[in-house]
Backbone bond lengths (Angstrom), bond angles and torsions (degrees), N, CA, C in turn:
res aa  C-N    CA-C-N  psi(-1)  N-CA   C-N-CA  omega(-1)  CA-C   N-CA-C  phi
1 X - - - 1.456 - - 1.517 109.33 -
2 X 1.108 113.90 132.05 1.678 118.17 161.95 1.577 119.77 -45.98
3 X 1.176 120.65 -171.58 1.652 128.52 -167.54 1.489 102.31 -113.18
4 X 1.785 113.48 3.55 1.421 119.86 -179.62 1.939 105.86 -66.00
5 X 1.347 106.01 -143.57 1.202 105.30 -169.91 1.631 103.06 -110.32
6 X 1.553 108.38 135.99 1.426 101.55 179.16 1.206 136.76 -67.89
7 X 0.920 132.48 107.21 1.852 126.89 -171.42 1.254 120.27 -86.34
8 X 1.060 110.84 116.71 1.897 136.47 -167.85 1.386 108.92 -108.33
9 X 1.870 106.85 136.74 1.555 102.91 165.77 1.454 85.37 -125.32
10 X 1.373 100.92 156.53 1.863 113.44 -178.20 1.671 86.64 -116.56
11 X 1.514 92.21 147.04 1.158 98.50 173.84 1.953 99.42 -157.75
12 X 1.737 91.69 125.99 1.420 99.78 -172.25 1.373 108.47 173.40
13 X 1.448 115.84 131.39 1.295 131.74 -147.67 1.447 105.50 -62.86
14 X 1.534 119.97 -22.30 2.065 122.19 -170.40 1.395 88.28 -102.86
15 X 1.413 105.93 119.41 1.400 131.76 159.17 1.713 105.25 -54.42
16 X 1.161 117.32 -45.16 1.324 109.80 -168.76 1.989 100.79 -80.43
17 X 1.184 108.93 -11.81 1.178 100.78 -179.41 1.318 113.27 -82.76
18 X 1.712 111.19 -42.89 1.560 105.79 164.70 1.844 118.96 -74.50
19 X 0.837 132.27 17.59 1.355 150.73 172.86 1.603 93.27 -81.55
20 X 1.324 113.74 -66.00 1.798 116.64 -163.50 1.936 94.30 -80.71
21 X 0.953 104.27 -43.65 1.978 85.30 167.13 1.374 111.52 -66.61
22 X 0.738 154.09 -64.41 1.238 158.05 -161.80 1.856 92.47 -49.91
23 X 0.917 96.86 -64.35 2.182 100.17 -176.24 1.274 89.28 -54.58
24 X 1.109 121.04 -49.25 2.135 108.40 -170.76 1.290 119.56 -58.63
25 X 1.711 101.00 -46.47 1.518 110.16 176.06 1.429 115.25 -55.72
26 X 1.394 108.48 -52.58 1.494 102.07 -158.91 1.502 106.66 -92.07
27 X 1.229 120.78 27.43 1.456 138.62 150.00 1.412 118.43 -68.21
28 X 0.919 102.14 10.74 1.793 101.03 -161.24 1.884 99.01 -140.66
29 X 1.707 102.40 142.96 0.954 87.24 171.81 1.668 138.01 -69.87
30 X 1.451 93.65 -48.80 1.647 92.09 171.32 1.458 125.13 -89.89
31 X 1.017 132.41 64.84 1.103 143.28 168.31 1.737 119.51 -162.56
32 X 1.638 88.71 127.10 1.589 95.57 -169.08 1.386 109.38 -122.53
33 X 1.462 115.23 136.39 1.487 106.15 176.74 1.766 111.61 -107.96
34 X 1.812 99.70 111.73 1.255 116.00 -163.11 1.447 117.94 -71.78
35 X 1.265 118.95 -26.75 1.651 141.62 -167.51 2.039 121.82 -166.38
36 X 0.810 103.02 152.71 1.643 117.91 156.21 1.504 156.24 -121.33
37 X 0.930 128.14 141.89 1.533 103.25 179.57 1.643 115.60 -141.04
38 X 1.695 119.74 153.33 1.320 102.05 178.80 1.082 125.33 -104.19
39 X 1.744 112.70 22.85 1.348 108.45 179.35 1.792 106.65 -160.67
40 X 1.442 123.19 -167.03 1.497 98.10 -158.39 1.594 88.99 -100.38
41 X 1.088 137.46 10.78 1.804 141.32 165.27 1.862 112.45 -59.67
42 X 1.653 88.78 -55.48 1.267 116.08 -155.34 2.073 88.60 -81.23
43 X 1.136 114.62 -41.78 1.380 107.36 176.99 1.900 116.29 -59.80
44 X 1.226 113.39 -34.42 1.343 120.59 -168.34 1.812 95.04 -75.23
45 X 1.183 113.15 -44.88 1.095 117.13 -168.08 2.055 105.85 -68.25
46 X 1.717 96.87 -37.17 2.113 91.88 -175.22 1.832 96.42 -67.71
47 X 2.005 103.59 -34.07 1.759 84.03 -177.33 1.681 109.94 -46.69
48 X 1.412 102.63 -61.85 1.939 116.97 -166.84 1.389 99.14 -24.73
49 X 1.538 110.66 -63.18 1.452 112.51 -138.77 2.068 92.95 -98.44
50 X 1.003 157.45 -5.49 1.537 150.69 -148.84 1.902 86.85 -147.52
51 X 1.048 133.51 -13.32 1.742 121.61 -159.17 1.621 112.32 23.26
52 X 1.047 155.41 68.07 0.905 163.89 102.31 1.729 113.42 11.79
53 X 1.347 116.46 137.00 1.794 123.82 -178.11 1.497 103.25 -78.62
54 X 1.359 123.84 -35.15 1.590 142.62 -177.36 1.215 120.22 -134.25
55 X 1.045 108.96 141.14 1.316 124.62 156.73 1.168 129.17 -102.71
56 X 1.611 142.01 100.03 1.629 121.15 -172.61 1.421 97.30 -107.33
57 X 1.825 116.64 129.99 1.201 124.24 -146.35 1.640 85.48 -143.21
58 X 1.688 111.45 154.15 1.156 124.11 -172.99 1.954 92.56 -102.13
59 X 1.411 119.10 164.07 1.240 119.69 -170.79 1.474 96.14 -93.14
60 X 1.718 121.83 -43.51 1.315 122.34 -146.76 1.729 92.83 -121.61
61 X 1.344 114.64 57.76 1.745 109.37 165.28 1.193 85.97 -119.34
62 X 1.577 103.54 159.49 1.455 128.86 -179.77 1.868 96.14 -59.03
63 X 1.885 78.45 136.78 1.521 99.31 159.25 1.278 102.42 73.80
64 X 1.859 113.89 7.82 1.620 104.65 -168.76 1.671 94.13 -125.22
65 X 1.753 107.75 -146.57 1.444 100.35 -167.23 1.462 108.71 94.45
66 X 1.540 115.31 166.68 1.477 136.55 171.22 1.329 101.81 -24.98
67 X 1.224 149.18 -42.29 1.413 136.62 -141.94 1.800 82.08 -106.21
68 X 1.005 125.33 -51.06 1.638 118.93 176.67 1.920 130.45 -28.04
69 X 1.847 67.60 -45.38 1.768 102.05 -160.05 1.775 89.88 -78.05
70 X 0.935 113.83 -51.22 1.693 122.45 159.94 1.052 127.90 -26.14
71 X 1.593 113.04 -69.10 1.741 127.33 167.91 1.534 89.82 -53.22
72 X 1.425 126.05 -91.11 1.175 114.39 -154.36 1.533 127.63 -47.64
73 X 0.985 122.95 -10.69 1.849 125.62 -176.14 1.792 89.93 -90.24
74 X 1.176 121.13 -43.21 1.595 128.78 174.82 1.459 115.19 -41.73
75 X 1.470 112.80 -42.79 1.330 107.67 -159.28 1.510 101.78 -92.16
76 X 1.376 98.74 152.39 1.596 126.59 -170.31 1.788 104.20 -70.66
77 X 1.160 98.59 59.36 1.583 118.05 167.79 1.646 134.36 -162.35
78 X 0.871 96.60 159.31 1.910 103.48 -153.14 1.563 90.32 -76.69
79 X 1.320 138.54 23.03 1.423 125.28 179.72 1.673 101.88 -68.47
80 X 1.217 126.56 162.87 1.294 136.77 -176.84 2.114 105.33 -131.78
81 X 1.488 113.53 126.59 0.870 106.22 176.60 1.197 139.84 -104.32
82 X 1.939 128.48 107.33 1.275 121.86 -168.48 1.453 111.65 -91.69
83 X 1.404 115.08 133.92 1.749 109.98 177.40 1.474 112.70 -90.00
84 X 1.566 125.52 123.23 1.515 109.33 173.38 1.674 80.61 -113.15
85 X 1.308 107.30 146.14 1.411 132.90 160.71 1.448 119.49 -143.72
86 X 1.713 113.89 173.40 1.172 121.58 166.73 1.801 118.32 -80.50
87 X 1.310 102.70 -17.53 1.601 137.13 -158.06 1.674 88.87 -56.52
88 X 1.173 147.22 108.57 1.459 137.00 143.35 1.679 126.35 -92.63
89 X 1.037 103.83 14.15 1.286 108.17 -166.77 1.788 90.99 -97.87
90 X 1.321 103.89 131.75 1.577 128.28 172.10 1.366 112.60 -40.93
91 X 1.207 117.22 -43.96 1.518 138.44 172.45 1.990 112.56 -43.29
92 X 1.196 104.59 -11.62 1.394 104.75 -176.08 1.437 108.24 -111.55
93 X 1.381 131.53 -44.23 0.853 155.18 -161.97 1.923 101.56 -44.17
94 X 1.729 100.24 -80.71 1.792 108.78 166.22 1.331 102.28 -16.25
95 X 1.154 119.92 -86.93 1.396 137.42 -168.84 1.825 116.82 -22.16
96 X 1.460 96.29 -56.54 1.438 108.45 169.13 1.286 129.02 -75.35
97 X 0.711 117.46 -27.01 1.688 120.61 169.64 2.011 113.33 -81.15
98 X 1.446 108.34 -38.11 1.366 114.71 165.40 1.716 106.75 -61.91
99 X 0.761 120.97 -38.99 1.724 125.84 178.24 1.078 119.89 -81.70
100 X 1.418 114.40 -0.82 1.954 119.90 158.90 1.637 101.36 102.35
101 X 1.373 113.08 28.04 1.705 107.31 -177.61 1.832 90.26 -101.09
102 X 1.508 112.78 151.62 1.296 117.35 179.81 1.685 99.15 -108.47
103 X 1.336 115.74 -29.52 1.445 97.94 175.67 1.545 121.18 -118.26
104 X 1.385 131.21 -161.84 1.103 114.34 -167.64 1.705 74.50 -178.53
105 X 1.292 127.72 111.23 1.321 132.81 150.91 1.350 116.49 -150.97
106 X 1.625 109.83 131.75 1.729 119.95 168.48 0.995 129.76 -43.21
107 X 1.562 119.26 140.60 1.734 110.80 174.20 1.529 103.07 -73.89
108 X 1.207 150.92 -10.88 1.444 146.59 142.58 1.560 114.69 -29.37
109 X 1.345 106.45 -61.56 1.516 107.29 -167.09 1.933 107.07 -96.74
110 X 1.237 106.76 22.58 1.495 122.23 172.05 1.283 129.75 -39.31
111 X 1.328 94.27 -58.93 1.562 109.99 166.27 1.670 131.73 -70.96
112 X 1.498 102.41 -13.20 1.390 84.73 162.25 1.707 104.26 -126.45
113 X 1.027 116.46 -0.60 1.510 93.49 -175.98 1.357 106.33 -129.11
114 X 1.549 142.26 19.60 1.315 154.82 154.03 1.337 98.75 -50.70
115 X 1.326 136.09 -92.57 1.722 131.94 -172.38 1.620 108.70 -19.45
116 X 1.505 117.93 -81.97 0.906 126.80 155.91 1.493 141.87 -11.97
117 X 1.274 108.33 -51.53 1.988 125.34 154.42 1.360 92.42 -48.02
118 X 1.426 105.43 -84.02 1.596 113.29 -172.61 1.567 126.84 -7.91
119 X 1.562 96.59 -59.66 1.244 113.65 -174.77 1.757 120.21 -77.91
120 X 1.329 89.56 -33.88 1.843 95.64 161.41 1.552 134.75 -61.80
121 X 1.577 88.99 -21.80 1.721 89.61 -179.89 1.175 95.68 -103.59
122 X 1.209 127.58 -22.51 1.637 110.77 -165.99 1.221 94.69 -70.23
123 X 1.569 134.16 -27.15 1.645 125.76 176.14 1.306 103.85 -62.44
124 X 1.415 134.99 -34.33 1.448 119.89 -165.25 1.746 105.76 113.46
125 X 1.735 108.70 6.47 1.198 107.26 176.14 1.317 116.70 -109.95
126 X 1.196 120.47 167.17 1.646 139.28 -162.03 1.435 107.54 -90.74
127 X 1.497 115.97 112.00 1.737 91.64 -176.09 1.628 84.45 -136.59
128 X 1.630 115.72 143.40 1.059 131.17 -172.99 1.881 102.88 -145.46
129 X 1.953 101.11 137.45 1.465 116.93 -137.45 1.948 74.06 -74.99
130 X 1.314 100.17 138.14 1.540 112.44 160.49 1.266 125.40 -30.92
């Protein structure tokens, strides 16, 4: 990725949850949130159509999950995939990173280490929540 501004689609079934990312994100200078979606249909479709550097995607919204995280690492575009979930259990983690996701951080630890994810995958690096 260039040193331009990162372009993010959120994708996750609580409106009010992408409401408070969206205010976090676009708190920042380089990082822009280009699109959304509330389910894993509507996410495949904001990657297709906006190309976006990230994707930060919920594990357990309708139509989403491993098979999402799948399509999107599949498709013939530079999107990068960050997982925010409620999920802390280790047990999820394998899964996501084998399925082409580069990050993996809790909606618990959201507030401080979301920016940060962001910025790790949009390099092409692996960042996993402490």
């Amino acid at each position: 990725m260039d040193q331009g501004v990162i372009r993010v689609v959120l994708a996750d079934d609580h409106g009010v949850v992408r409401a408070g990312l969206r205010a976090l994100l676009e708190s920042q200078p380089d990082i822009s949130v280009v699109g959304e979606a509330e389910d894993g249909p509507g996410a495949i479709s904001a990657v297709s159509e906006l190309h976006p550097h990230v994707v930060v995607t919920d594990l357990s919204m309708p139509g989403g999950g491993m098979e999402v995280i799948r399509e999107l690492t599949s498709l013939n575009n530079a999107a990068r995939v960050l997982v925010l979930t409620v999920h802390a259990e280790e047990r999820y983690l394998l899964p996501v990173l084998q399925a082409g996701g580069l990050g993996y951080v809790r909606k618990s630890s959201a507030h401080t280490d979301l920016l940060n994810a962001i910025r790790t995958v949009a390099r092409g690096e692996v960042f996993l929540d402490p």
